[in-house]
Each structure stands twice: as C-alpha cells, then as structure tokens.
N, CA, C and O of each residue as an XYZ file, in Angstrom:
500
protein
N      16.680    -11.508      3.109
C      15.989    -10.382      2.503
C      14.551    -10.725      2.178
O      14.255    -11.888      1.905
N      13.573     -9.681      2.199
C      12.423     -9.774      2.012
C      12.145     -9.287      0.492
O      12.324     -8.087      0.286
N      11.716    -10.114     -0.618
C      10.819     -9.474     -1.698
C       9.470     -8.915     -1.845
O       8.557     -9.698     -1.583
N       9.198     -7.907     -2.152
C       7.862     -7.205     -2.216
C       7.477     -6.996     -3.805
O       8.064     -6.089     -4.395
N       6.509     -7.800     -4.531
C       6.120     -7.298     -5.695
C       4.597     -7.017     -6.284
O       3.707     -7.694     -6.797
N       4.819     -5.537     -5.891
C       3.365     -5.027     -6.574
C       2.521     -5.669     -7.695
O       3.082     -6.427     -8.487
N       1.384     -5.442     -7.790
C       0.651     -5.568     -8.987
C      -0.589     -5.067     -9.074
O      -0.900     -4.726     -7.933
N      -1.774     -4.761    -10.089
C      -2.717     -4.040    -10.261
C      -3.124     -2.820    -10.409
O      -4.198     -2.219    -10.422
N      -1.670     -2.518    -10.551
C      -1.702     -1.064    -11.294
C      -2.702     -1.047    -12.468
O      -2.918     -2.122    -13.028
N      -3.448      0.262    -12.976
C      -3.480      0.506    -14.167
C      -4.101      2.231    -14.403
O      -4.039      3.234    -13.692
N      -4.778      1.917    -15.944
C      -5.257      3.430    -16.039
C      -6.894      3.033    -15.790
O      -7.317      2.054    -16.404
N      -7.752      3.725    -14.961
C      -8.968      4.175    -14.672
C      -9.724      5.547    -14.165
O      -9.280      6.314    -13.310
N     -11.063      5.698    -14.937
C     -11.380      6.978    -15.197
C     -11.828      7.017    -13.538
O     -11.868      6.127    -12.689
N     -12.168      8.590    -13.491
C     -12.572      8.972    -12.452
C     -13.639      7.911    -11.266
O     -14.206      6.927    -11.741
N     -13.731      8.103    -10.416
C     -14.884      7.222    -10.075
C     -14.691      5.797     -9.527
O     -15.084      5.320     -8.463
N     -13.890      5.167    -10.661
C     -13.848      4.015    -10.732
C     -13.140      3.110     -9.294
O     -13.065      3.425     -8.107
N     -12.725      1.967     -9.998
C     -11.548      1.103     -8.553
C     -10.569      0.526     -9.063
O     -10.550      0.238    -10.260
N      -9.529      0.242     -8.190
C      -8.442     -0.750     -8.578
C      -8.208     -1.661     -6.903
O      -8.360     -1.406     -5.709
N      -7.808     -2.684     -7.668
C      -7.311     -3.248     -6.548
C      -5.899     -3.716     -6.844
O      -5.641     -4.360     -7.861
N      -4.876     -3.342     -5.826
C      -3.728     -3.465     -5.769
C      -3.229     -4.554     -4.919
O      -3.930     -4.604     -3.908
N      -2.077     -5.669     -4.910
C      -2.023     -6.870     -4.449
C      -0.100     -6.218     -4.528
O       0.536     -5.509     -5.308
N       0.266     -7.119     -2.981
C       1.717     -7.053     -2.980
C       2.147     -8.683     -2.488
O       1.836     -9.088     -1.368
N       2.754     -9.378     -3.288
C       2.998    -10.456     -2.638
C       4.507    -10.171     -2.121
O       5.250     -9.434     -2.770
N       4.987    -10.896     -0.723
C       5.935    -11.004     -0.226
C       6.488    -12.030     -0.552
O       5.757    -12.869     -1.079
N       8.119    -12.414     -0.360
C       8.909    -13.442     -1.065
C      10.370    -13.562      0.083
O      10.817    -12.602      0.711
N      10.759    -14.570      0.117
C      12.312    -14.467      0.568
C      12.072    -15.029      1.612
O      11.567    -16.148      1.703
N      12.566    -13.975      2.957
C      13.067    -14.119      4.241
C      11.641    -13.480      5.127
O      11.712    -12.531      5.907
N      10.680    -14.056      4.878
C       9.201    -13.582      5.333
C       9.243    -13.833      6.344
O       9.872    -14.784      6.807
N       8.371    -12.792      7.150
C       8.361    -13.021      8.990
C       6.775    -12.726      9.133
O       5.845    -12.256      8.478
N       7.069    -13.339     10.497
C       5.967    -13.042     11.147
C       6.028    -12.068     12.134
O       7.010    -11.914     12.859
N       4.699    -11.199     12.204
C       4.183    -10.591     13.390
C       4.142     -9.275     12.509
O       3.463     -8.325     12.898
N       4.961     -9.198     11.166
C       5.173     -7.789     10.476
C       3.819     -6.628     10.237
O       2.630     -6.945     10.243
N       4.290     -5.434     10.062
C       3.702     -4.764      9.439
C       3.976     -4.625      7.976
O       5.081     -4.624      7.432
N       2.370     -4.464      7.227
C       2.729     -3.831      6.005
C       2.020     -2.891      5.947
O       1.115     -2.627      6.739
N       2.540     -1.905      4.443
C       1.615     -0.422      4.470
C       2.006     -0.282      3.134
O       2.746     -1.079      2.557
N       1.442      0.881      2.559
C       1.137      1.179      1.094
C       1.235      3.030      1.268
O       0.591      3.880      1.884
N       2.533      3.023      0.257
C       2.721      4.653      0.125
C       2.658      5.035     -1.263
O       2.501      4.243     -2.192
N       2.773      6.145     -1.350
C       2.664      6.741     -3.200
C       3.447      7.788     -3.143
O       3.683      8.526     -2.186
N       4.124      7.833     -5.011
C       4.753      9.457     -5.598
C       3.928      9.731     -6.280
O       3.442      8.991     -7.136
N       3.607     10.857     -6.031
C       3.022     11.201     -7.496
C       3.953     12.393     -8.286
O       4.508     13.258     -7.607
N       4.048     12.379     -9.385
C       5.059     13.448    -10.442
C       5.591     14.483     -9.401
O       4.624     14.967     -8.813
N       6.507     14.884     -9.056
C       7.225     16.297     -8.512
C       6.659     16.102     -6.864
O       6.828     16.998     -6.037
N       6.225     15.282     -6.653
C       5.653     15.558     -5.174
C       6.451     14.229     -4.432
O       6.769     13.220     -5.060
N       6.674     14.405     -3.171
C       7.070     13.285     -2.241
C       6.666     12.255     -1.941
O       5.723     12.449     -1.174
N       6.818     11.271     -2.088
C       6.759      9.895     -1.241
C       5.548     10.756     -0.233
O       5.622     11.916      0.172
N       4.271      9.587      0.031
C       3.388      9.745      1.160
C       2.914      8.617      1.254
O       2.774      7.808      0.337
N       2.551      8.448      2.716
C       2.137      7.428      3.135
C       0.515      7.513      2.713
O      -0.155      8.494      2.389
N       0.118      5.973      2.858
C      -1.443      5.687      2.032
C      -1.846      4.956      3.857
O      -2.313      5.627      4.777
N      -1.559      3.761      3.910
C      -2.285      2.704      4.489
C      -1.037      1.909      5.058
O       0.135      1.951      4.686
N      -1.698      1.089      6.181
C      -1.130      0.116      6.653
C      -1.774     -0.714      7.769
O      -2.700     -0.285      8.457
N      -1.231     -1.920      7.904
C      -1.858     -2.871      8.983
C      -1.255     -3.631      9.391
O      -0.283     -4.123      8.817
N      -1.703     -3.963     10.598
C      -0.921     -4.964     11.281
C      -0.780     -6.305     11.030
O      -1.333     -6.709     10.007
N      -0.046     -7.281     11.852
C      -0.024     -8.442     11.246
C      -1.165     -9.664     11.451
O      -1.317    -10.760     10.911
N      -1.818     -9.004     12.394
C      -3.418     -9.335     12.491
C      -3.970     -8.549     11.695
O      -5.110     -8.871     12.030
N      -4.112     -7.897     11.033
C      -5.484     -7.229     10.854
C      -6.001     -6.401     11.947
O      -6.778     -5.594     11.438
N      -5.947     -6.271     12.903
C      -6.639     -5.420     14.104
C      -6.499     -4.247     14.218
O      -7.293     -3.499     14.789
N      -5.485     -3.936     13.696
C      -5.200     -2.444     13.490
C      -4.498     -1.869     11.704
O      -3.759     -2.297     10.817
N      -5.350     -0.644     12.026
C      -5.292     -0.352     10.216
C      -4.744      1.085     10.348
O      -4.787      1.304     11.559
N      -4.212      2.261      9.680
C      -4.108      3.296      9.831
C      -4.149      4.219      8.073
O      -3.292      4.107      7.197
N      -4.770      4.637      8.045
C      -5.128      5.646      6.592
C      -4.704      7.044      6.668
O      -4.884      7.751      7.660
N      -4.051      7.473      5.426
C      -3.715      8.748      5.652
C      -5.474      9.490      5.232
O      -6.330      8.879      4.593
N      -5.627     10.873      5.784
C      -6.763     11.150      5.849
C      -8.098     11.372      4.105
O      -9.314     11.404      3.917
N      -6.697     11.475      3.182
C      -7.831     11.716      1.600
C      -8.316     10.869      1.685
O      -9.517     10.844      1.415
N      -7.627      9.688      2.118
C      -8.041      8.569      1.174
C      -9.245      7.258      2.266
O      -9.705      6.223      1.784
N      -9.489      7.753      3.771
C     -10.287      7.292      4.494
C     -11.702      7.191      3.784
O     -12.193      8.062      3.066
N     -12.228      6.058      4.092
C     -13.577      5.966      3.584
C     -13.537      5.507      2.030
O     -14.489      4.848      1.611
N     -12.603      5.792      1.271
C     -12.230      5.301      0.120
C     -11.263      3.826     -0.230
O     -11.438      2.983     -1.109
N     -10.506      3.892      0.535
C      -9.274      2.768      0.005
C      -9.761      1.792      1.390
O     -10.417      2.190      2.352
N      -9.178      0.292      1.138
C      -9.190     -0.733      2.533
C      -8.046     -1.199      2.117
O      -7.682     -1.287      0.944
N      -7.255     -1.615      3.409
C      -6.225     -2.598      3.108
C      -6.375     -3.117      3.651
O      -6.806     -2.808      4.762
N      -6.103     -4.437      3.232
C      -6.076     -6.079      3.906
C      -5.254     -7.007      3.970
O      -4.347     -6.917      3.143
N      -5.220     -7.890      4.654
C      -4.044     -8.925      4.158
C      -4.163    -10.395      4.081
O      -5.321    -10.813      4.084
N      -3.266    -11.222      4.017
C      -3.721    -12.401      3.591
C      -2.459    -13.338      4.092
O      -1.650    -13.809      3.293
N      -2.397    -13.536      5.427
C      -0.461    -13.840      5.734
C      -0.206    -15.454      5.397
O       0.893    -15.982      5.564
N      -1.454    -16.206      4.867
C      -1.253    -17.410      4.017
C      -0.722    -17.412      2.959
O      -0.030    -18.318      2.494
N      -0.961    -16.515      2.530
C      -0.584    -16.116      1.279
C       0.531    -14.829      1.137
O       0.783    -14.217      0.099
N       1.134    -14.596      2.512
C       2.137    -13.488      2.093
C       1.393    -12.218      1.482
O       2.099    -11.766      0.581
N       0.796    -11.841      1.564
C       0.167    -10.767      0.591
C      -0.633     -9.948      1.209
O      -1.298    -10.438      2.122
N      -0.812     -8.412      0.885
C      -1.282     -7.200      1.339
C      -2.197     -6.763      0.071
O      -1.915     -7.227     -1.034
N      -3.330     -5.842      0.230
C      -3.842     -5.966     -0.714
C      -4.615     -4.352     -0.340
O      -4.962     -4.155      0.825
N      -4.828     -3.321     -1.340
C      -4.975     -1.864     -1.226
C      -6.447     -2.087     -2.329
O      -6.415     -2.395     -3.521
N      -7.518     -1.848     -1.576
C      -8.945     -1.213     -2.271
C      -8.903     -0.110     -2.463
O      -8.753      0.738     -1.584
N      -9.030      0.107     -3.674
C      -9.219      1.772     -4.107
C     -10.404      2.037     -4.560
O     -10.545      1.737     -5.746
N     -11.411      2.543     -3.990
C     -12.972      2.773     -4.609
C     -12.543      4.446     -4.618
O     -11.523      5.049     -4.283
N     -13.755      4.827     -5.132
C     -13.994      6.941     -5.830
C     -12.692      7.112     -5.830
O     -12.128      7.632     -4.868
N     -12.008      6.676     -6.966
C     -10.878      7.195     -7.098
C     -10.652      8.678     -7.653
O     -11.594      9.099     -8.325
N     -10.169      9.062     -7.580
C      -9.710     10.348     -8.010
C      -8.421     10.955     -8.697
O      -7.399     10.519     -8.167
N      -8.187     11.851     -9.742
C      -7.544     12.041    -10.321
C      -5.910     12.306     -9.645
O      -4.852     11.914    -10.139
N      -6.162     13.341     -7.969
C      -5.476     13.114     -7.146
C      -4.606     11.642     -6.651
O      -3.555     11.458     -6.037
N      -5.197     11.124     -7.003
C      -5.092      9.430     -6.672
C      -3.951      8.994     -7.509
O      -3.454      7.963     -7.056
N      -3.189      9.567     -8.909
C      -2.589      9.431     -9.461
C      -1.211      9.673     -9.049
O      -0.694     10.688     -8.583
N      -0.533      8.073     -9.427
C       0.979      8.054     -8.629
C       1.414      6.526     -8.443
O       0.671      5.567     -8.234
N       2.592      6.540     -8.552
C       3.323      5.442     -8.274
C       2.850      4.847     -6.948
O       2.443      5.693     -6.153
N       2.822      3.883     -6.634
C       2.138      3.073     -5.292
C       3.476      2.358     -5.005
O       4.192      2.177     -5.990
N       3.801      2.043     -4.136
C       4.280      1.014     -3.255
C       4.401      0.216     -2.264
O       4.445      0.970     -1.292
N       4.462     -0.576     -1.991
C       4.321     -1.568     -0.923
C       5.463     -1.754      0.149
O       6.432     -2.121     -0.515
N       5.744     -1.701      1.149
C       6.655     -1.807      1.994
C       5.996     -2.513      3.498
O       4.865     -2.379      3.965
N       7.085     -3.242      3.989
C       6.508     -3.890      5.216
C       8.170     -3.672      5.932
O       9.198     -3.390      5.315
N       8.010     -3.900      7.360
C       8.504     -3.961      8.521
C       8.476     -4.854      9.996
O       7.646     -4.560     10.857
N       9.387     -5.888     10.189
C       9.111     -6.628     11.167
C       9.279     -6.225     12.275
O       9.468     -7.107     13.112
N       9.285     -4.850     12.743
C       9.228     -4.773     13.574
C       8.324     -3.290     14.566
O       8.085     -3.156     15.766
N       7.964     -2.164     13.030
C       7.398     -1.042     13.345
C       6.037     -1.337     13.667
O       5.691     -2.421     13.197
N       4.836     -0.528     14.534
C       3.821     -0.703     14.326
C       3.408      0.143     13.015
O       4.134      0.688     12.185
N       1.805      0.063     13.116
C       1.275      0.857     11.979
C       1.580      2.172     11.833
O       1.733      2.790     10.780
N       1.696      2.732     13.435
C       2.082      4.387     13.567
C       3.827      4.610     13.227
O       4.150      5.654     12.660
N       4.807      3.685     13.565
C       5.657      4.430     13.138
C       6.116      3.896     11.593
O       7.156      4.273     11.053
N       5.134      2.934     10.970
C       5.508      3.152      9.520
C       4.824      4.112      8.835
O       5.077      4.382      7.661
N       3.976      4.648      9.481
C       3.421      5.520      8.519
C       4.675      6.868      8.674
O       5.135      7.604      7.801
N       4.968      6.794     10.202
C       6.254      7.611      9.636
C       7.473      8.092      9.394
O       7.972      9.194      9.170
N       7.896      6.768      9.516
C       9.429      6.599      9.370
C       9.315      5.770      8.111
O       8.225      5.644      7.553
N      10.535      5.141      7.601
C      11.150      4.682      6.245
C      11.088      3.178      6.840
O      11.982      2.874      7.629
N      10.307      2.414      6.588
C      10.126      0.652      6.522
C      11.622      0.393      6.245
O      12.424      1.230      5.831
N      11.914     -1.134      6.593
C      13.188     -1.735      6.274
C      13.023     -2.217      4.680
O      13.965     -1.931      3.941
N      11.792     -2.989      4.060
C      11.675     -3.379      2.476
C      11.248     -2.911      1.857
O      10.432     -2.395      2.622
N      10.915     -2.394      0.600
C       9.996     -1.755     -0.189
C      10.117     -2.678     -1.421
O      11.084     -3.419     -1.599
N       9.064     -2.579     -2.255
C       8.492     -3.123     -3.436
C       9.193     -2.103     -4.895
O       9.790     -1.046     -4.690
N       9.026     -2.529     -5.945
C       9.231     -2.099     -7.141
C       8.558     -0.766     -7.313
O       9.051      0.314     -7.637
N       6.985     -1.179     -6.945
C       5.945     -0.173     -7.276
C       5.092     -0.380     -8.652
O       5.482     -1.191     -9.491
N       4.168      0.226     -8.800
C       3.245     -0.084     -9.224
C       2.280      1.967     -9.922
O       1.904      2.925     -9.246
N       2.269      1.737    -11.434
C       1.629      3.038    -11.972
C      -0.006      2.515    -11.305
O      -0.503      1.394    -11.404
N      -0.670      3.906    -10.529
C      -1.637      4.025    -10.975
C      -2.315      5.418    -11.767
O      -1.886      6.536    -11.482
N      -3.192      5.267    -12.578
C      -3.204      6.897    -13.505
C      -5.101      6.801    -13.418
O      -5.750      5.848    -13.851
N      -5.662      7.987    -12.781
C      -6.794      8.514    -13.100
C      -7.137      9.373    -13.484
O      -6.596     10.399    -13.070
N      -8.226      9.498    -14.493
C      -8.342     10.124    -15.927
C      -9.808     10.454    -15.489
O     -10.790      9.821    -15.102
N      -9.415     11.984    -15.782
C     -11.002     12.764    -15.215
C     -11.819     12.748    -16.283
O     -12.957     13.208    -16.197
C-alpha cells in the first residue's frame, strides 16, 4: 500500500498563497502519476492538477491555470501544489492522490488507486 499525507493547509485572505506538500510512504513506485483534487462544502470532488513522473507533463483544471504549479520531488517522494491569487472559490478540502499506472489525462478523470487524508484550505475575502 501506498501512504499519501497532506500538509499546508491553512486559512488565507484573498490574494494571498499557500503551498501544499504531499509526502508519499509505504509501497512507493516508480514511473507514477500524482495529482491534486478538492471538495468544497455541498459540491463534488474536482480535479485541480497533476504530473507526471518526470515532470514533463502537467495538466490543470482550467480556474486555476496561471495560478497554482505543481511539482514534484521523487527523492523525496513528494508532490507539491502552488497556490498564488487565491481566491475565495479556492476554498475546500484538497487532496492528494497518485497512480502507478494512469497518465495525467486519465487521472484527472477517473478515480486514482491512493488518496491522501486531505488537507483544509479556507479563503477569506
């Protein structure tokens, strides 16, 4: 089994940034994808971001282009979500999920094999 545990949640006003970090744990592979989805209150699970296990390929859902980067760090097991002009919209549970075997396109839209705990983020207009 693979562990995924978020961190860098918090509360920030409009405008501002967070940076979000997922370290991986367990039965870690190579070649995986990871990606970054959100709930927010009464609304569905949506996909945010994701990348490959190079780096070479990235995929963003469209709000959040030009705003958020994800990166990774496979020395370190770890995926990592830039959130710059955040927005109040922006508010929602985050999570982290990876897949050894989807690319970036079909995690953004199908259901990954691991997911993370998750992580509050709250922006305050």
């Amino acid at each position: 089994q693979v562990q995924l545990a978020e961190s860098g949640g918090g509360l920030v006003q409009a405008g501002g940034s967070l940076r979000l970090s997922c370290a991986a744990s367990g039965r870690t592979f190579t070649g995986g994808t990871m990606a970054w989805f959100r709930q927010a209150p009464l609304k569905e699970r949506e996909f945010v971001a994701a990348i490959s296990w190079t780096g070479s390929s990235t995929k963003y859902t469209d709000s959040v282009k030009g705003r958020f980067t994800i990166s990774r760090d496979n020395a370190k097991n770890t995926v990592y979500l830039q959130m710059n002009s955040l927005k109040p919209e922006d508010t929602a549970v985050y999570y982290c999920a990876a897949d050894g075997t989807m690319s970036v396109l079909f995690i953004s839209q199908y259901d990954p094999s691991y997911w993370g705990q998750g992580t509050q983020v709250t922006v305050s207009s």
